[in-house]
C-alpha positions as CSV (number, residue, x, y, z in Angstrom):
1,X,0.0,0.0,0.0
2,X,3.2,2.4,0.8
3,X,4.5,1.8,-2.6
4,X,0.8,2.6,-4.6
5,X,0.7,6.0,-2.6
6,X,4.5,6.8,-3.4
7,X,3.9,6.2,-7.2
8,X,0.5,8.1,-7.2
9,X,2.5,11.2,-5.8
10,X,5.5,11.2,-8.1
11,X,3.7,12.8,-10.5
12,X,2.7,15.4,-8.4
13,X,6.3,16.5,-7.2
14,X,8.1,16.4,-10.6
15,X,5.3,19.2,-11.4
16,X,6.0,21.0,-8.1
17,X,9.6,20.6,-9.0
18,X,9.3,21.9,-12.6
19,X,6.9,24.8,-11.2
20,X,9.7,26.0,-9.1
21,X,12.7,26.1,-11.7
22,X,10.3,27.8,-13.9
23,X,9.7,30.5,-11.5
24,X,13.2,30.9,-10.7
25,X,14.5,30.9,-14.3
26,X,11.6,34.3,-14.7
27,X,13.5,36.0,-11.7
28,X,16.8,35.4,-13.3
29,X,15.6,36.7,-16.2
30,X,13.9,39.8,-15.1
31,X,16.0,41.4,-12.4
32,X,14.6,44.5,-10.4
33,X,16.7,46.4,-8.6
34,X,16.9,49.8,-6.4
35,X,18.8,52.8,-7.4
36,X,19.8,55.7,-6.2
37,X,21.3,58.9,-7.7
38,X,25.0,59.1,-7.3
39,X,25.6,62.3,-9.3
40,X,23.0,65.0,-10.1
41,X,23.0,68.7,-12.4
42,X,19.7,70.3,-12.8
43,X,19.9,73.2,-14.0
44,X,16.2,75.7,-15.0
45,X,16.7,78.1,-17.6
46,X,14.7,81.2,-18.7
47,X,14.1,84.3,-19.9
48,X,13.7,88.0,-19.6
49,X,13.0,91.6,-21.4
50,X,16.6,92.0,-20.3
51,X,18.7,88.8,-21.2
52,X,18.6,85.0,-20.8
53,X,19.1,83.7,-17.2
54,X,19.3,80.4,-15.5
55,X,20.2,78.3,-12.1
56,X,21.4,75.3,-11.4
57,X,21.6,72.8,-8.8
58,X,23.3,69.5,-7.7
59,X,21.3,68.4,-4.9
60,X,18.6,65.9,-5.0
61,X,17.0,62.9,-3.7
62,X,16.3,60.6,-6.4
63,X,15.6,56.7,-6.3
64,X,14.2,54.5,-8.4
65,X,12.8,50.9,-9.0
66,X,14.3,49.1,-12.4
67,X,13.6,46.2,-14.1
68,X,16.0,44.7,-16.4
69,X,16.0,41.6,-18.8
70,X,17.7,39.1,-19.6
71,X,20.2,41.2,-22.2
72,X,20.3,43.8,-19.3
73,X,18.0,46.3,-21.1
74,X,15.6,47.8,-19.0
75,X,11.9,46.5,-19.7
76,X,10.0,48.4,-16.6
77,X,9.9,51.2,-14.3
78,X,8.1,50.6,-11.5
79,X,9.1,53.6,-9.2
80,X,10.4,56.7,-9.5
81,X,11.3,59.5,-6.8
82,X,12.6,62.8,-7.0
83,X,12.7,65.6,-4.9
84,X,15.1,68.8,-4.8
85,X,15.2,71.7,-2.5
86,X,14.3,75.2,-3.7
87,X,17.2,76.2,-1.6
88,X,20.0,74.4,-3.5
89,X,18.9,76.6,-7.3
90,X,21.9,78.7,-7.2
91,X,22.6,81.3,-10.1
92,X,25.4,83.6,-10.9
93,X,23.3,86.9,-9.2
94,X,22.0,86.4,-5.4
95,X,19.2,89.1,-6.1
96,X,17.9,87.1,-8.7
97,X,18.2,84.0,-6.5
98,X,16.2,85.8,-3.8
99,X,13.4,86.7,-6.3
100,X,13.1,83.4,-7.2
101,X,12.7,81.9,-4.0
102,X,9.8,84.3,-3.2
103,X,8.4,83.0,-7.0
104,X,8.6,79.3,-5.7
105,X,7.5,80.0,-1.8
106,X,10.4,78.3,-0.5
107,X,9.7,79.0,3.2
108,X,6.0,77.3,2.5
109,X,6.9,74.7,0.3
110,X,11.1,73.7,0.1
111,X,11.2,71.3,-2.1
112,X,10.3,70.7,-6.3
113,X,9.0,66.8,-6.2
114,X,8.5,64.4,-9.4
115,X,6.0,61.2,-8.3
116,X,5.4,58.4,-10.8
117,X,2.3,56.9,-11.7
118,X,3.4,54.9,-14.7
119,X,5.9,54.5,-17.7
120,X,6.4,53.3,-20.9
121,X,10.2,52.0,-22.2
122,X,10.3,51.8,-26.1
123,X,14.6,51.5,-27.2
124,X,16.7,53.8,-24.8
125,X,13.5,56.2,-24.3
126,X,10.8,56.1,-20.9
127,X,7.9,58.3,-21.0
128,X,7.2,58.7,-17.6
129,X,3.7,59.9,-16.4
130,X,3.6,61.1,-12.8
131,X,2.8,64.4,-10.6
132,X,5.1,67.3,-10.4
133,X,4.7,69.5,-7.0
134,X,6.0,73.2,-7.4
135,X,5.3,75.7,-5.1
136,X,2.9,73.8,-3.4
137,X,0.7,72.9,-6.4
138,X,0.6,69.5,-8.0
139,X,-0.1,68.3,-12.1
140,X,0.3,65.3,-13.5
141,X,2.5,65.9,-16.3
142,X,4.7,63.7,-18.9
143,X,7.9,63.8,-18.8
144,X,10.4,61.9,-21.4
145,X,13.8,60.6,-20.2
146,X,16.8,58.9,-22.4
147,X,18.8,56.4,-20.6
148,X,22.3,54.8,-21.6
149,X,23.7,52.1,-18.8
150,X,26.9,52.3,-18.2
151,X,30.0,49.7,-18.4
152,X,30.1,50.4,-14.7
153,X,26.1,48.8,-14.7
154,X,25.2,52.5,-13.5
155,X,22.5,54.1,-15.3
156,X,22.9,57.5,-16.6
157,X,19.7,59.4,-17.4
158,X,19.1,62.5,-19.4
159,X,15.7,65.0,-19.6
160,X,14.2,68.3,-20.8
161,X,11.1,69.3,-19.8
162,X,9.3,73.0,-20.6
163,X,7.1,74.3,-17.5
164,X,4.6,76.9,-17.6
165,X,4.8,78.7,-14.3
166,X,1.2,80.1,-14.6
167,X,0.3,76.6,-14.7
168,X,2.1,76.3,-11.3
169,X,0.4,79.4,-9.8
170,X,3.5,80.6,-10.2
171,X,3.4,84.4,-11.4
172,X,7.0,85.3,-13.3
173,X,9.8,86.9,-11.5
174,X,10.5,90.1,-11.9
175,X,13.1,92.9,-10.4
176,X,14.5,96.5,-10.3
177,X,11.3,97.5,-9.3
178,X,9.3,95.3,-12.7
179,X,11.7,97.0,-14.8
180,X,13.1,93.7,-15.0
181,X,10.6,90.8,-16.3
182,X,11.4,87.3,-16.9
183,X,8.9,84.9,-19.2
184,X,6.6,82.9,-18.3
185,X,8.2,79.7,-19.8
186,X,11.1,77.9,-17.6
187,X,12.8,75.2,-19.1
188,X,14.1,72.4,-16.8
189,X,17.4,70.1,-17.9
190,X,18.9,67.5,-15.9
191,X,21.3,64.5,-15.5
192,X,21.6,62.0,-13.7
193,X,23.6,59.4,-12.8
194,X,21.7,55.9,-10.6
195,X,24.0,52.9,-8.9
């Protein structure tokens, strides 16, 4: 009777078995892994009645869920962080500097956040769709990245993306007394590096 029960079960674990390399063979195959941003430059550019300005930072938090095939092209982004401090924009004229700050209202709201919601990888290009927080207000924008990975297996990622700031509640900078008035168009450009 031992030996009936034995043979009727075989079949059962060689499935189990088989079931089990399967699954591990998919993991193998699709790694996801956790980065973080090593090296940042963000600079935000503009312009004015007066001449073309811009500031830059190289301070962020940035991290970032990736999933990578078998060749070691990535085939999803599931997560995607970013957040900068107001603060860290530095540009080559402190007054300048200070009117931005009031534009952004740093003291109520520090930071300049990216969230995603979802992304699509087609070649070396993700179009991620997420929410963007500046000065306190929050849109769900698109923004396109380009991605090269890196002998090192870091991940370097590249991005341009126009803002409106009237579409932030921003209202455009301005100085010597309005004499001086920037645009209402910002562009934002930025690098980065993830291990």
């Amino acid at each position: 009777m031992k030996k009936i029960r034995l043979i009727k079960r075989w079949p059962y674990t060689i499935g189990l078995l088989g079931m089990l390399l399967v699954l591990f063979s998919v993991s193998k195959a699709n790694a996801q892994t956790n980065y973080t941003a090593s090296s940042i430059s963000i600079k935000v550019s503009g312009n004015s009645n007066l001449h073309n300005w811009d500031v830059k930072s190289a301070t962020a938090a940035v991290s970032a869920t990736i999933i990578t095939g078998p060749a070691g092209t990535i085939t999803a982004l599931s997560a995607l962080n970013f957040s900068t401090p107001v603060i860290t924009l530095k540009g080559e004229h402190s007054g300048m500097e200070k009117n931005i700050y009031k534009a952004l209202k740093k003291d109520t709201y520090p930071n300049i956040s990216f969230v995603l919601k979802a992304a699509t990888i087609a070649n070396n290009t993700i179009k991620c769709l997420g929410t963007l927080t500046i000065a306190g207000k929050s849109t769900e924008t698109e923004l396109l990245v380009f991605y090269t990975i890196n002998t090192d297996k870091t991940i370097t990622v590249t991005g341009t993306k126009k803002i409106n700031m009237l579409d932030y509640g921003i209202e455009p900078p301005t100085a010597l007394f309005g004499t001086i008035k920037t645009g209402k168009d910002v562009v934002l450009s930025f690098t980065v590096v993830m291990k």
